[in-house]
N, C-alpha and C positions, 0 to 999 in steps of 0.2 A: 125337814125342808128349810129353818130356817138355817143350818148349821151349813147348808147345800149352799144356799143365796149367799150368806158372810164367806165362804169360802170363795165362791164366786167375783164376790169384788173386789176383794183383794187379788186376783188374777187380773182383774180387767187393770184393775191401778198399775200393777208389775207391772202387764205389759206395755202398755205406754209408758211406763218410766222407763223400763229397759233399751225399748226401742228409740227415744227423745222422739216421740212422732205425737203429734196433737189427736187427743180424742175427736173421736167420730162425734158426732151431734146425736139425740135419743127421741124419744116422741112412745108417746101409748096412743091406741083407741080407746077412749073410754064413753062409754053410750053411743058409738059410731060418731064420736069429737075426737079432733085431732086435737092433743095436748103435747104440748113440748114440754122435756124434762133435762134438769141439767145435767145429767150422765146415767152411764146404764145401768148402777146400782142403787135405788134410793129405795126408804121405807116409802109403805104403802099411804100412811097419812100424807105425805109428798102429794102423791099423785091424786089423793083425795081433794086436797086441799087445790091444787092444781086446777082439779079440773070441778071446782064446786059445788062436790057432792057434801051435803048438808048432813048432821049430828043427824044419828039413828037410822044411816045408813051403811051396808059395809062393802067392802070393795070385794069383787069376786074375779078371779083371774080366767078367763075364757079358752077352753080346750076343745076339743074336736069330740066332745062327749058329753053324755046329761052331768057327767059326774064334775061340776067346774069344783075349784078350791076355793073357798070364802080364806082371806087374808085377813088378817089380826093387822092393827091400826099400825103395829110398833115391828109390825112383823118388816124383815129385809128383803126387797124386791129385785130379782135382774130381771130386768127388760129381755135380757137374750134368751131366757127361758120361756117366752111368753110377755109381748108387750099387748092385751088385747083384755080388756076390760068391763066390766058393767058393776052397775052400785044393783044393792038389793036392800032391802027394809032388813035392820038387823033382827029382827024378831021373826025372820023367814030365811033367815041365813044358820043353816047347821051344817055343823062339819061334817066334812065328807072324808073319807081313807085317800093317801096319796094317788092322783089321778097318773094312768100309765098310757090314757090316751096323749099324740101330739099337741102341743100348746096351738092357739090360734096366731099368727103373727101377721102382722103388718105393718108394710114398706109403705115411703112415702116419698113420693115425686110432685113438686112444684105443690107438696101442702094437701096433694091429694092421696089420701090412706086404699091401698087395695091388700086384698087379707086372703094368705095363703097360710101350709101349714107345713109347707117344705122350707127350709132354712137353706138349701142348698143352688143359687141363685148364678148366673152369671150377668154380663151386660148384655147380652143379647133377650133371655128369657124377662129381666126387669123391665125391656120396653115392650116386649110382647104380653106381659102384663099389662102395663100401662097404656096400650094399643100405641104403643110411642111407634116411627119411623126408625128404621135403622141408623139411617144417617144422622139422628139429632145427637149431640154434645150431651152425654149425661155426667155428673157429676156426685161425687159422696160427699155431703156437706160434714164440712168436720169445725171443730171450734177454732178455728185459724185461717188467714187469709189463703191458706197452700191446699186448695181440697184438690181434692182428687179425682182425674177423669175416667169415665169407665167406657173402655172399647168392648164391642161386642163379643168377643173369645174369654175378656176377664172375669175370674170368679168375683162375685159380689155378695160373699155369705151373709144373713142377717146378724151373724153375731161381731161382724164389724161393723157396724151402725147400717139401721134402715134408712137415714135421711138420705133422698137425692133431689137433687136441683136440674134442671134443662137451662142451655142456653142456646139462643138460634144460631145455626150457622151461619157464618158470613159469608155473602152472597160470593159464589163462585162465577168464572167467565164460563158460558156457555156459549154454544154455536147447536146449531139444525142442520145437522148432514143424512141426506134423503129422507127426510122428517122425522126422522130420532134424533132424541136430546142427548147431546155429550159434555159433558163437563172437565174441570182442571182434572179431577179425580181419575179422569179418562184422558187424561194427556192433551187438554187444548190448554192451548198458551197462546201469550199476546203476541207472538210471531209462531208462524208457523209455513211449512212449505205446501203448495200442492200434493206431494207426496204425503208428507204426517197426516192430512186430513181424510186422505183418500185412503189410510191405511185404518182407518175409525170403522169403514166399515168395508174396507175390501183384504183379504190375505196375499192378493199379487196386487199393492197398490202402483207396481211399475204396469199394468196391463190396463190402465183407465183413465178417460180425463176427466177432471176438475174443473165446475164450474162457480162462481161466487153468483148468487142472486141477488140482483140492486132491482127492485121496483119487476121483479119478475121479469127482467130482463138477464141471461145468463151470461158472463164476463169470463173468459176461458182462466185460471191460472196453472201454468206451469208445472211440475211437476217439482221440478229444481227451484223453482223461485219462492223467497222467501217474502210472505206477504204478512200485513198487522189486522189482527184479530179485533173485531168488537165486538162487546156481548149481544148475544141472538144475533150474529151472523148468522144468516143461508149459505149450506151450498148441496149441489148436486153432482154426483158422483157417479158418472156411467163406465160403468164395463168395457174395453175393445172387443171386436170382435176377434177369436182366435182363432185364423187361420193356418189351416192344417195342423191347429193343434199346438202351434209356438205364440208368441208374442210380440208383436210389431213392431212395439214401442219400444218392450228392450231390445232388439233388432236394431231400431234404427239409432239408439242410443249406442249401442258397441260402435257400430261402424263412424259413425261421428268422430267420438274419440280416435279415431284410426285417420279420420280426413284432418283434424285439425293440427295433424301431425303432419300433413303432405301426404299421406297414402291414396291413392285411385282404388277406390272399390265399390262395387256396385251390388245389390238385392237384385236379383231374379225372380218371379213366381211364378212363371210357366217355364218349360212344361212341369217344374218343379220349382220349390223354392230353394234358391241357392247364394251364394255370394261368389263373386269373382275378386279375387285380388289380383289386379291388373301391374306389369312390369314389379315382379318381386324381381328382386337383383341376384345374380351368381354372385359367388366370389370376385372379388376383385384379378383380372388376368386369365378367367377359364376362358378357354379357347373354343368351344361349343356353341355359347351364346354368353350375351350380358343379361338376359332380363327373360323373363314367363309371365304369363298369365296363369295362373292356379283356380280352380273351381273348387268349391268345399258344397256339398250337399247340406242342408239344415233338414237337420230329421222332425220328426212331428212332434214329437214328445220334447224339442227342446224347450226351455234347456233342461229339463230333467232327464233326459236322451242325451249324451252326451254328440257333441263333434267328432266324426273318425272318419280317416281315410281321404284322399284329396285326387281330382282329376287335373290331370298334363292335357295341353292338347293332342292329339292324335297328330302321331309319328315325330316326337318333340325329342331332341339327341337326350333328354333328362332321361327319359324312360329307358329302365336298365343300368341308370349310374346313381341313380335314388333310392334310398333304403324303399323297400317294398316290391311284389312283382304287379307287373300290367297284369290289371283284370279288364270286363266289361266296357266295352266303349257307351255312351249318350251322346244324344244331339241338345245344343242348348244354346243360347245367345247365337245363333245362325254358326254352329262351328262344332266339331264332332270331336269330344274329349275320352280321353281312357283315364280312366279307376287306375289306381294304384293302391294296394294292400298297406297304406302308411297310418299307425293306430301309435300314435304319439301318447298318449292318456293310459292305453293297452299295453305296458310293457316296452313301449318306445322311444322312453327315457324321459318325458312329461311326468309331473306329481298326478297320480287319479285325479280322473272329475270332480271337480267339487263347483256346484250350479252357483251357487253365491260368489264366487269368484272366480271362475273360467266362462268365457264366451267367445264371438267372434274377433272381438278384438286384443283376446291373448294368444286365440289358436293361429295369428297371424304370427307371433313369433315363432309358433313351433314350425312352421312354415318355411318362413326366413332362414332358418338354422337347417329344413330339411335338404332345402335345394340350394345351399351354400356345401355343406358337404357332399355332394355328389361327386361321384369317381372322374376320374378322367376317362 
């Protein structure tokens, strides 16, 4: 054993020379006292003396069995094989044959010693040891100002030193959005829009408004607007209602973008919801007409349902000179329109649907482009 131990320190020495990396810090239990030691190989008298166990007694190294090992004063000790201790009166201390049970070991955080016999440790298992919180800052105390922080995924074997340290975290900005606490960690920041917050706890945060609570009083903000954060802000987050299964806001959010251009278009929801895009333009010089009204149906599923197909009004010179044939007539805004078969997204020269970037106010180009090439 003892040829085991001097073999052993001499590996622990290499390795940190090799690596130029500052030793780990060391510590025993010895009588259930936490004693600090200055590296992980020293003789037994060290630790004796250390931890002031008095002449005519011996040090006995602690295993997961009756059978412990009594250590000879001069004998050489690694810690990594067993840092867990107790004195015995030497006159009751008889050797025992090499012990083949596991050593006793114990870790130590903020000085407090907890004794396991697994050596094979991560950050996560050392604070669930320590009943520590996941989130707290642990650290490996090592003999230099450079220790080392341990996240919960990294290995943390005992044979790289037992010493760790906690430090508190520093206080993070928080906010209460529908009474659950969110933190930076969860993406609040000291600016943030309507939408970021709303998206804390909603998956269509374009489908819900945002309110800021001052004094229990609810303050609407914006969606788009970008407002400044203080810690333990309130806010309240309700859901729209989704009728027929679409969304209003983004609804009324396309169309927007399309009025702030000069476009006339209007939402319908009876006897169906629909949009009108009011005087779309011909070609410049078509002799038929200058301008239409086009009706687009909004399906229920939008916008994961994609937009297809579009109504002319009833008996409009377009129909029959526009890609697609007259189908089905509807009555709607007091005015009786025909379907036309035009699936732009379907093979009609449009890129596929895709929801995050196509809506009402891109299907108005395909629109544009349908009843500009129309035949003579």
């Amino acid at each position: 054993m003892i040829k085991n131990d001097q073999q052993s320190r001499g590996d622990a020495v290499t390795e940190h020379a090799q690596n130029c990396s500052p030793a780990p810090k060391w510590a025993a239990l010895v009588d259930d006292e936490t004693i600090p030691l200055p590296q992980r190989v020293v003789k037994a008298d060290v630790i004796k003396a250390q931890a002031g166990i008095p002449p005519g007694f011996a040090l006995v190294r602690d295993y997961d069995s009756p059978d412990d090992t009594v250590l000879a004063d001069d004998e050489v000790v690694d810690l990594a094989k067993g840092n867990v201790f107790y004195r015995l009166e030497a006159c009751n201390a008889k050797p025992h044959d090499l012990c083949h049970a596991p050593p006793k070991l114990a870790f130590f955080v903020d000085d407090r010693p907890e004794v396991t016999i697994n050596p094979s440790q991560t950050g996560k298992t050392i604070r669930e040891l320590f009943s520590l919180k996941d989130d707290v800052n642990l650290f490996r105390d090592y003999e230099s100002p450079q220790d080392q922080s341990v996240g919960l995924e990294d290995a943390a074997p005992f044979d790289k030193g037992p010493v760790f340290y906690t430090r508190r975290q520093h206080t993070q900005l928080a906010i209460i959005v529908n009474n659950k606490r969110f933190t930076e960690a969860e993406g609040v920041k000291h600016q943030m829009t309507g939408r970021e917050i709303a998206a804390l706890v909603s998956d269509n945060p374009d489908a819900t408004e945002v309110f800021r609570l001052k004094k229990n009083e609810p303050e609407p903000v914006p969606l788009n607007k970008e407002i400044h954060i203080e810690n333990c802000d309130e806010f309240r987050v309700i859901r729209n209602n989704v009728a027929g299964g679409f969304e209003p806001s983004r609804i009324q959010r396309e169309l927007e973008k399309l009025k702030e251009g000069g476009c006339r278009v209007d939402f319908i929801e009876q006897p169906f919801p629909a949009v009108i895009y009011r005087d779309v333009p011909t070609r410049p010089g078509y002799r038929h007409l200058q301008m239409t009204d086009v009706l687009v149906i909004v399906p229920g599923g939008y916008p994961g349902q994609p937009l297809d197909g579009a109504h002319l009004p009833e008996g409009s010179p377009l129909l029959g000179r526009v890609v697609g044939s007259p189908q089905a007539v509807v009555v709607a805004d007091g005015r009786r329109w025909q379907l036309v078969s035009y699936h732009p997204h379907n093979g009609g020269g449009a890129p596929p649907w895709n929801k995050d970037k196509h809506g009402l106010h891109t299907y108005f180009d395909e629109v544009l482009c349908w009843i500009h090439r129309a035949n003579q």
